[in-house]
N, CA, C and O atoms as a MOPAC input file, in Angstrom:
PM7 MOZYME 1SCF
protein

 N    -14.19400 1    22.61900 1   -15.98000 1
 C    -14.82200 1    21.81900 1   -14.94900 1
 C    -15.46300 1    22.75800 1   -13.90600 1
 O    -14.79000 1    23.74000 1   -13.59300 1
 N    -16.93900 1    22.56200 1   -13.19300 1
 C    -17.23100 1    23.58700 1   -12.05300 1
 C    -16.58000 1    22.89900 1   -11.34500 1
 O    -15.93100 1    21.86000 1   -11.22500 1
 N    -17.27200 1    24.59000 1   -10.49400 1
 C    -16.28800 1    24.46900 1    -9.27800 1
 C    -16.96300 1    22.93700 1    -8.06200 1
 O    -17.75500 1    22.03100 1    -8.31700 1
 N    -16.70700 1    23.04800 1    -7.63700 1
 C    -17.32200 1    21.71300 1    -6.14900 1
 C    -17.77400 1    22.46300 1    -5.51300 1
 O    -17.32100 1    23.60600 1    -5.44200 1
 N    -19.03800 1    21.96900 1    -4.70700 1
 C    -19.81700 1    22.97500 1    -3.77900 1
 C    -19.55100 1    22.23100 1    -2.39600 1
 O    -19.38600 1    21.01200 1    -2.34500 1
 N    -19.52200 1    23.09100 1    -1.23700 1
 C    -19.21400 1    22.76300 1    -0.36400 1
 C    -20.52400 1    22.64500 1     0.61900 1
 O    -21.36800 1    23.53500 1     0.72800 1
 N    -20.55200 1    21.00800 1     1.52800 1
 C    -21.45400 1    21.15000 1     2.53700 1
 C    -21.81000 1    22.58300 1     3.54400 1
 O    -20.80200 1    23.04400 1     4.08200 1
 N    -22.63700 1    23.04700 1     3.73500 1
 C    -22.97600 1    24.29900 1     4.19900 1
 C    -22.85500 1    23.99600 1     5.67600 1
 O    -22.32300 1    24.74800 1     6.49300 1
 N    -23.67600 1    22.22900 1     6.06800 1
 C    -23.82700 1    22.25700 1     7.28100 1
 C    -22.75700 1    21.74500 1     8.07900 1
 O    -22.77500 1    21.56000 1     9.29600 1
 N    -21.48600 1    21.45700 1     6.98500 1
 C    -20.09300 1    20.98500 1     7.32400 1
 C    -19.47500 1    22.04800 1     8.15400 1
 O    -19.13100 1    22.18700 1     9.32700 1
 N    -19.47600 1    22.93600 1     6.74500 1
 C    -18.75500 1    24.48400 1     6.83100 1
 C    -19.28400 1    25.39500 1     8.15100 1
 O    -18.75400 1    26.39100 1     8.64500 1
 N    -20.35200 1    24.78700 1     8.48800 1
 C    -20.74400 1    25.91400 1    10.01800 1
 C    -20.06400 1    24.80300 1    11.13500 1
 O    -19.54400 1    25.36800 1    12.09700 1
 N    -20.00500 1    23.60400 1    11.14500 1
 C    -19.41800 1    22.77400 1    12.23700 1
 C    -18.10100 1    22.81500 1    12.65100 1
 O    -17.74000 1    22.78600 1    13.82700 1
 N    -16.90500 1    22.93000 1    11.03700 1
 C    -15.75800 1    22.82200 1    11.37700 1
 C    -14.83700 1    23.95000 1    11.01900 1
 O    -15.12000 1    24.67000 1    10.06200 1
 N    -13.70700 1    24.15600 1    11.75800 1
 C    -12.92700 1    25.11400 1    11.57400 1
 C    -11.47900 1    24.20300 1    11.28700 1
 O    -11.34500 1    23.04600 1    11.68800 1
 N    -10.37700 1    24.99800 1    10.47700 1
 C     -9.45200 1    24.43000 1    10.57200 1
 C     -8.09900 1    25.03400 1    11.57300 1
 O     -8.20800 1    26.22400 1    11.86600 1
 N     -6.97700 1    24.38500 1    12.05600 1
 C     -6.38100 1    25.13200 1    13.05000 1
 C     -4.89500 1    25.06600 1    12.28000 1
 O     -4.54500 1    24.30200 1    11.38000 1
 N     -4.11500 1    26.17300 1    12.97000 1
 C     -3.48600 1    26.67600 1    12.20000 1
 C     -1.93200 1    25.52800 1    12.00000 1
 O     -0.78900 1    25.81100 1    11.64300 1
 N     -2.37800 1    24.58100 1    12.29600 1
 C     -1.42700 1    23.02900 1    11.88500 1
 C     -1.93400 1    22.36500 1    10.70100 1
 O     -1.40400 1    21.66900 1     9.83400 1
 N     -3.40300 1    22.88100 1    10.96400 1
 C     -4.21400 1    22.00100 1     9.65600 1
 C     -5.23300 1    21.35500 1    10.08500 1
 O     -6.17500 1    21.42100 1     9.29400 1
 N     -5.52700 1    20.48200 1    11.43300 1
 C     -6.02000 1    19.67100 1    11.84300 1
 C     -7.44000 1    20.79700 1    11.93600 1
 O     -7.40400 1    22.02500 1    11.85300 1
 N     -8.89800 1    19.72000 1    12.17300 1
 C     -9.94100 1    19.54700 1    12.32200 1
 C    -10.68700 1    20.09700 1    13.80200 1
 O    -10.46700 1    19.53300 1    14.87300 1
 N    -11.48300 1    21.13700 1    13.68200 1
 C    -11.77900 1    21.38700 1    14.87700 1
 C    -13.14200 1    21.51800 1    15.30400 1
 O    -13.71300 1    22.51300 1    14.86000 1
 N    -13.64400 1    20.94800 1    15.86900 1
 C    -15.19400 1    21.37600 1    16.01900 1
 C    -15.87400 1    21.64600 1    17.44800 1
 O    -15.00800 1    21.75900 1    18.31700 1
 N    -16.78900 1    21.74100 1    17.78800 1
 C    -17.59800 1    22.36100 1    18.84200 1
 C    -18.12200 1    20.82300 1    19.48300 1
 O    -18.16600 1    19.74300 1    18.89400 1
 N    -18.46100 1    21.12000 1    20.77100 1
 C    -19.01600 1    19.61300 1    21.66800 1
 C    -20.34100 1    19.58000 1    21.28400 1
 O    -20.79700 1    20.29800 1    20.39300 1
 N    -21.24700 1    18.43500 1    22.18800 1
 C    -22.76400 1    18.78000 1    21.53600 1
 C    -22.79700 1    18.86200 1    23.65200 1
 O    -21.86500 1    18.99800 1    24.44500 1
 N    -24.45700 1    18.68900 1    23.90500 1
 C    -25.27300 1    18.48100 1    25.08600 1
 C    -24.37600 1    20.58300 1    25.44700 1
 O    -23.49800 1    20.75600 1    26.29200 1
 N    -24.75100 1    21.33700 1    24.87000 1
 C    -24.45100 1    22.87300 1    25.14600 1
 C    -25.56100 1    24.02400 1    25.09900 1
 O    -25.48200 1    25.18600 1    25.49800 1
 N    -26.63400 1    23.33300 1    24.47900 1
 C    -27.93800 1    23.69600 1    23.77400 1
 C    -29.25600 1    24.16700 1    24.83600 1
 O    -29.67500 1    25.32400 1    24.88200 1
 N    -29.83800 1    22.96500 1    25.71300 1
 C    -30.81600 1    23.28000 1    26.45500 1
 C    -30.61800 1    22.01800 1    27.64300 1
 O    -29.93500 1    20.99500 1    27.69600 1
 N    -31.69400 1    22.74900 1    28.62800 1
 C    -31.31500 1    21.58500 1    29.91300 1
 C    -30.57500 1    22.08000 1    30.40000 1
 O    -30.31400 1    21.27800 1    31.29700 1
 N    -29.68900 1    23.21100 1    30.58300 1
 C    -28.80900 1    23.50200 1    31.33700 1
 C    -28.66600 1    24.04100 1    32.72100 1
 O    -27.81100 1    24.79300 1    33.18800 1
 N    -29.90800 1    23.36700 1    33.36900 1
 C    -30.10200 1    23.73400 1    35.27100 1
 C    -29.47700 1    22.67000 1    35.49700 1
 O    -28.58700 1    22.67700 1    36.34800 1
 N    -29.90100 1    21.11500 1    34.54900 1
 C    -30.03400 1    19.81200 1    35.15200 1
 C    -28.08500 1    19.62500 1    34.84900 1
 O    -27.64100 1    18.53500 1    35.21100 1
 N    -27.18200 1    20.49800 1    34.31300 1
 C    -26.03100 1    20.17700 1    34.18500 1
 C    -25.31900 1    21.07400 1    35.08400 1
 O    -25.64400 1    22.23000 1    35.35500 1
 N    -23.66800 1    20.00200 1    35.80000 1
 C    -23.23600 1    20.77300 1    36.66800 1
 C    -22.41200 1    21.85400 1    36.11200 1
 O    -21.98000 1    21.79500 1    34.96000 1
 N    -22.21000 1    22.72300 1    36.80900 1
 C    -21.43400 1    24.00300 1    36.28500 1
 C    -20.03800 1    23.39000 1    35.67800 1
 O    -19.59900 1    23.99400 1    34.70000 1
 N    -19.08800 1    21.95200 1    36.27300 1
 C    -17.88600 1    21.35000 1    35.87400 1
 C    -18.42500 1    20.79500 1    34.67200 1
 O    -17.74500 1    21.16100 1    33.71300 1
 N    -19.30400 1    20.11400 1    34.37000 1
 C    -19.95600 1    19.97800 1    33.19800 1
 C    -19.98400 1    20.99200 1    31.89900 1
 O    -19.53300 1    20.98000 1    30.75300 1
 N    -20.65700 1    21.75400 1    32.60700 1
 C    -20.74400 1    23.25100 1    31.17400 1
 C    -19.18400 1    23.52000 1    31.02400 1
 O    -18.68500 1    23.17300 1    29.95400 1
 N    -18.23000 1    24.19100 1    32.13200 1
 C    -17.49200 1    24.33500 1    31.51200 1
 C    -16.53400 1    23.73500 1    30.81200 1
 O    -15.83100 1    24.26300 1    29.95000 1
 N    -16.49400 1    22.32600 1    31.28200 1
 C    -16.17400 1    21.12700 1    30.24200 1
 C    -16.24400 1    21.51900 1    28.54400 1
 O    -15.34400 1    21.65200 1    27.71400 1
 N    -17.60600 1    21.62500 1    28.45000 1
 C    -18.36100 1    21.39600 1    27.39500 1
 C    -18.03200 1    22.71400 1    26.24800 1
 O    -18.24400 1    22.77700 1    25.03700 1
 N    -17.35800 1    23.81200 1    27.31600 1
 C    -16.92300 1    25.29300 1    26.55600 1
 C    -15.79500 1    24.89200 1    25.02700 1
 O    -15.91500 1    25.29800 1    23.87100 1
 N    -14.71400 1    23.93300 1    25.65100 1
 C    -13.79800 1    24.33500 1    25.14800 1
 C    -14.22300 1    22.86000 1    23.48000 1
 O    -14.86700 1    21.81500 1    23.57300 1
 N    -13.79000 1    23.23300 1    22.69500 1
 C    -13.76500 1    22.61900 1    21.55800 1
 C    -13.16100 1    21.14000 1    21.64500 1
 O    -12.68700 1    20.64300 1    22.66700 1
 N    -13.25000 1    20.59600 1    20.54100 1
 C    -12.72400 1    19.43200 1    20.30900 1
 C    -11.91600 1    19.41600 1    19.10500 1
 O    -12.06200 1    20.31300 1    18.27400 1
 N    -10.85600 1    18.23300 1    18.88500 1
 C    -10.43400 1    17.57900 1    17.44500 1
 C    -11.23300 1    16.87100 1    16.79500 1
 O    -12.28500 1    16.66200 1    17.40100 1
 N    -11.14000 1    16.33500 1    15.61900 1
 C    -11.76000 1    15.81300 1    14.94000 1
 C    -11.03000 1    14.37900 1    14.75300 1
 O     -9.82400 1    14.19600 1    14.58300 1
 N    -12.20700 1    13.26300 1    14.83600 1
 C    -10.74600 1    11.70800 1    15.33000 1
 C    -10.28000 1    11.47100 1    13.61700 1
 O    -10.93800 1    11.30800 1    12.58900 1
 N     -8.99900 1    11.53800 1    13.88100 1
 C     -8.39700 1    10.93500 1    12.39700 1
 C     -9.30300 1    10.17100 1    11.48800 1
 O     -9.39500 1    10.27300 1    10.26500 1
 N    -10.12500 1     9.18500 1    12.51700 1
 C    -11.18500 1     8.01600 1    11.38000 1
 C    -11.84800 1     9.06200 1    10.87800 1
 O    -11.94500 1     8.68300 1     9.71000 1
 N    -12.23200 1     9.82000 1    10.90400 1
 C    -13.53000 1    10.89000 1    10.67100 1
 C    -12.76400 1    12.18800 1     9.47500 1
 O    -13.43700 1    12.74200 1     8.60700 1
 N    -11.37400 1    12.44000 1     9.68700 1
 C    -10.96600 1    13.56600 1     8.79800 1
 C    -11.13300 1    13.39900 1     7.61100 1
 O    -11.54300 1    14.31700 1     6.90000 1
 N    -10.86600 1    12.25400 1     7.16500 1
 C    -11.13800 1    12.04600 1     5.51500 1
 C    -12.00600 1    12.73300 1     5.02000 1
 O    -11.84200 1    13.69700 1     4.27200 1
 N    -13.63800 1    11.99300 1     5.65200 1
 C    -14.79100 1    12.36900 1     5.18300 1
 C    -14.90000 1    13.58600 1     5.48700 1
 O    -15.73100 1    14.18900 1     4.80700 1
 N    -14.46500 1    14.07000 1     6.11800 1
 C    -14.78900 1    15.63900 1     6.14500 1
 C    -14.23400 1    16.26100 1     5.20500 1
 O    -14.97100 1    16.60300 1     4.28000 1
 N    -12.90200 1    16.57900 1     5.13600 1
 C    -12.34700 1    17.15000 1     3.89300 1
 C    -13.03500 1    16.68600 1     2.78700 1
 O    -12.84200 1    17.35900 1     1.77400 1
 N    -14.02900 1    15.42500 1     2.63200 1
 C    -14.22700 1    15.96300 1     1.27900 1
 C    -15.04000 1    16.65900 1     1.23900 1
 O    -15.13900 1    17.38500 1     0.25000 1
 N    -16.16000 1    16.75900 1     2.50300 1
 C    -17.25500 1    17.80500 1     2.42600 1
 C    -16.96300 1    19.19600 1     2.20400 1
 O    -17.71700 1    19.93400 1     1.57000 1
 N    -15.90200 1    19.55200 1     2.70700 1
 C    -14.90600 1    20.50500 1     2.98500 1
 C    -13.62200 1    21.00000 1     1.95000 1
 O    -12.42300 1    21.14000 1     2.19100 1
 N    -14.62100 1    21.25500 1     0.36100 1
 C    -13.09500 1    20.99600 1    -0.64500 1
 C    -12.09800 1    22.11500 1    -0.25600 1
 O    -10.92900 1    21.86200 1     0.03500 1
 N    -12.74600 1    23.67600 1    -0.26900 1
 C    -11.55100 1    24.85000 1    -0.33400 1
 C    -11.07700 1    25.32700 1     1.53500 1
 O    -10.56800 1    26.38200 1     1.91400 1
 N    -11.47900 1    24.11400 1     2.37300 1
 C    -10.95000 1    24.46000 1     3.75100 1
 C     -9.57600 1    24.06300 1     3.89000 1
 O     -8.97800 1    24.26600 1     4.94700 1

């Protein structure tokens, strides 16, 4: 049987943490950033989880993570 190929644009979004769970990056981090307050940006630094409704589909994008 081949192997399964993995989403590329999955694999740059998510990381896994060392429990297992789902980790990814915020969005609005990109451009525009005069019109955002500094409590804002650094808000926006720290990562996120991934919501349980959503893990499924990822792992499958995600076979050898």
């Amino acid at each position: 049987m081949p192997k399964m190929k993995t989403r590329r644009g999955a694999a740059k979004r998510f990381k896994k943490t060392g429990s297992g769970k789902l980790k990814r990056g915020k969005a609005f981090r990109n451009h525009m950033l005069t019109k955002k307050t500094s409590t804002q940006k650094r808000n926006l630094r720290n990562g996120g989880l991934i919501d349980s409704a959503d893990e499924r589909a990822i792992k499958q994008q995600l076979p050898y993570l």
